[in-house]
N, C-alpha and C positions, 0 to 999 in steps of 0.2 A: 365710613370709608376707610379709617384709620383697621380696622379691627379686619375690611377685606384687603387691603396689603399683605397685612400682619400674616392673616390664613395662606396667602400666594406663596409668600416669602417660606412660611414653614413647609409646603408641598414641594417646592422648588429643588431641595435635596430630594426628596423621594422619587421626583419624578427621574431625578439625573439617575437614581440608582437605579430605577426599574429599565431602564434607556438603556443603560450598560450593562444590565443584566442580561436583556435581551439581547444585544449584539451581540456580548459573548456566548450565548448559546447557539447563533448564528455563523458562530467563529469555529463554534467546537464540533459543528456537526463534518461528519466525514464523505467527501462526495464517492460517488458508488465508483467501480475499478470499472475503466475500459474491458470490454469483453475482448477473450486472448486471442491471436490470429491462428484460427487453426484451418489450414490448407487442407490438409489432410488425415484420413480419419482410417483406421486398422480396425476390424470388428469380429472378435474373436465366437469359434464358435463355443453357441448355447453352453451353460456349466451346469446339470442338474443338481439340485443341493444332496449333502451327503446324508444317506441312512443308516440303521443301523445292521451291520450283513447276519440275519437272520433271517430265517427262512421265511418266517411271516410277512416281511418284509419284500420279500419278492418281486409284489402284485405294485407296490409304490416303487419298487427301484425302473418298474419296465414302464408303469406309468412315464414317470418323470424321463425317463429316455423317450418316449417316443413324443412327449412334451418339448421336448430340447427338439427333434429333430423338424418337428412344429415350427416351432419361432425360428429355426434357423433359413427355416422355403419362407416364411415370412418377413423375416428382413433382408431377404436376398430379390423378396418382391418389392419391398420398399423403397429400396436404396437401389434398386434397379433404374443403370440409365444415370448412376453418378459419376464423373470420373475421376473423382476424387475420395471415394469409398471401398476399399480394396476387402476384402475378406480372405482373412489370415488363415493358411489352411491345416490340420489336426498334427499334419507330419509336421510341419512345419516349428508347430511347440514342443513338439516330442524330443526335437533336438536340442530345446535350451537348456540352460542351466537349471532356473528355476522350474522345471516341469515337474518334479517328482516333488518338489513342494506342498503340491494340493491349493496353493492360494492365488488364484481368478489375475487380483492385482498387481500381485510381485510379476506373475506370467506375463500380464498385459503387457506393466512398465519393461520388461524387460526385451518381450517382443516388437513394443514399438520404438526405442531405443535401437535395436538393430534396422529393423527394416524404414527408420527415420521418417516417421510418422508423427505427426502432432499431435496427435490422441486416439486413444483405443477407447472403444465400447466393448465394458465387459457385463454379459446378462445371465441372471442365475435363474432358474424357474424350482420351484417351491412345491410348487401342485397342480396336479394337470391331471381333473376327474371328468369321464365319456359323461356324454349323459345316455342314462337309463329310458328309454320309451321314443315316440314318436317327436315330431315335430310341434302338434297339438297338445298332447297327452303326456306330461314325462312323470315317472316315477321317481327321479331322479337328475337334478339339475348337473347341466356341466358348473364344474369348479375348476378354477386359472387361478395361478398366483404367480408372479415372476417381477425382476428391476432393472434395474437398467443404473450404471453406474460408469461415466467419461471421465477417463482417464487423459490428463494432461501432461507431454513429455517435460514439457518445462520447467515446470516445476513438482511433476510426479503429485499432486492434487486431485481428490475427485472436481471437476467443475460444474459436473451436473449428476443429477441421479434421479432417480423416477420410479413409484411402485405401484401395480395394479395387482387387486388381490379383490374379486371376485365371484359368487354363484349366483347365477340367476333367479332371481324370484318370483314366482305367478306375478301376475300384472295386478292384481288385488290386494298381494299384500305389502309390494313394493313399485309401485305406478313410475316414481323416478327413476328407479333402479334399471327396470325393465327398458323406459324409452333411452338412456343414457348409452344403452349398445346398442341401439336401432332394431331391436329385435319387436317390437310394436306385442302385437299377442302369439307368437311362436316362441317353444324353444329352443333357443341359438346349440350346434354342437360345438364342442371342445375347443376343435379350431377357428368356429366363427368367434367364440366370447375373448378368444388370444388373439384373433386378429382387429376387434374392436378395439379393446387395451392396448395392442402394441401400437398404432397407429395413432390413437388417442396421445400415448403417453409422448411418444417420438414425436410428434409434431408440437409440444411443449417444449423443445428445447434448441433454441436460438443455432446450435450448431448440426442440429441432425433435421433440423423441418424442412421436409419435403418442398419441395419448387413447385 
């Protein structure tokens, strides 16, 4: 009996240190931030990313424009019916300061800032390939790439950002891939694989998901 005291008594400290060790880890952990009030939302149009102006280069610069012109009937589909989502218009940036910058965010922050908006969506698209062949039959898969990046006026922070960056795969050799756009055994064109993505991606984000 003597020898099980003796054992109690020497745990007795261990136990107090593991006790306070845990609390304090319990002390130290950081609770997650309130999500920011954002009223209102500025959404700049489409930015095609930059190439390099050669002439080869061409075939990708008118791509990428008519990619951009894509996702911009696209989120004017989505955010259709908000009235709290205004869409910032081209003259509109042309008159800032920072337009001849070339950088999406300085432009954002600077246009939401004026027109006193809580945050802007600024979107860049990357790559934006037709597909080649039939709806059954393709030679050539559509390929999307673009992000999505919310701008907060308050503290000038991205607070959310988002990327889709896929080409569709025969259904045999990417079974996930395929059902993940709703495309079942067809292949999707350009603007259907951008309107799976955009709508995918925007409805993950607490301040742009659709009602």
């Amino acid at each position: 009996m003597k020898n099980i005291h003796f054992f109690g008594a020497a745990l007795a400290p261990l136990f107090l240190f593991l006790l306070a060790a845990g609390c304090s880890q319990v002390m130290l952990e950081v609770p997650e931030k309130e999500p920011l009030a954002i009223n209102s939302i500025g959404i700049l149009p489409v930015h095609p990313a930059a190439v390099a102006v050669l002439e080869a280069d061409a075939a990708t610069r008118q791509q990428l424009e008519d990619g951009a012109t894509v996702l911009d009937f696209l989120l004017g589909d989505y955010f259709q019916g908000r009235d709290n989502v205004h869409f910032i218009a081209q003259d509109t940036l042309e008159g800032l300061q920072s337009y001849a910058s070339g950088d999406p965010l300085r432009l954002a922050l600077e246009a939401g800032q004026q027109l006193q908006y809580d945050a802007v969506l600024v979107t860049d698209i990357a790559r934006y390939q037709t597909r080649a062949g039939s709806t059954y039959a393709s030679d050539k898969p559509a390929s999307v790439a673009f992000s999505f990046k919310l701008l907060a006026m308050a503290n000038g922070q991205v607070i959310w950002n988002g990327e889709f960056d896929q080409a569709q795969q025969p259904l045999f050799e990417n079974i996930l891939g395929s059902r993940s756009t709703g495309s079942g055994f067809r292949w999707l064109t350009a603007p259907e694989l951008a309107a799976a993505g955009l709508t995918k991606k925007l409805n993950s984000c607490p301040y742009l998901l659709r009602d």
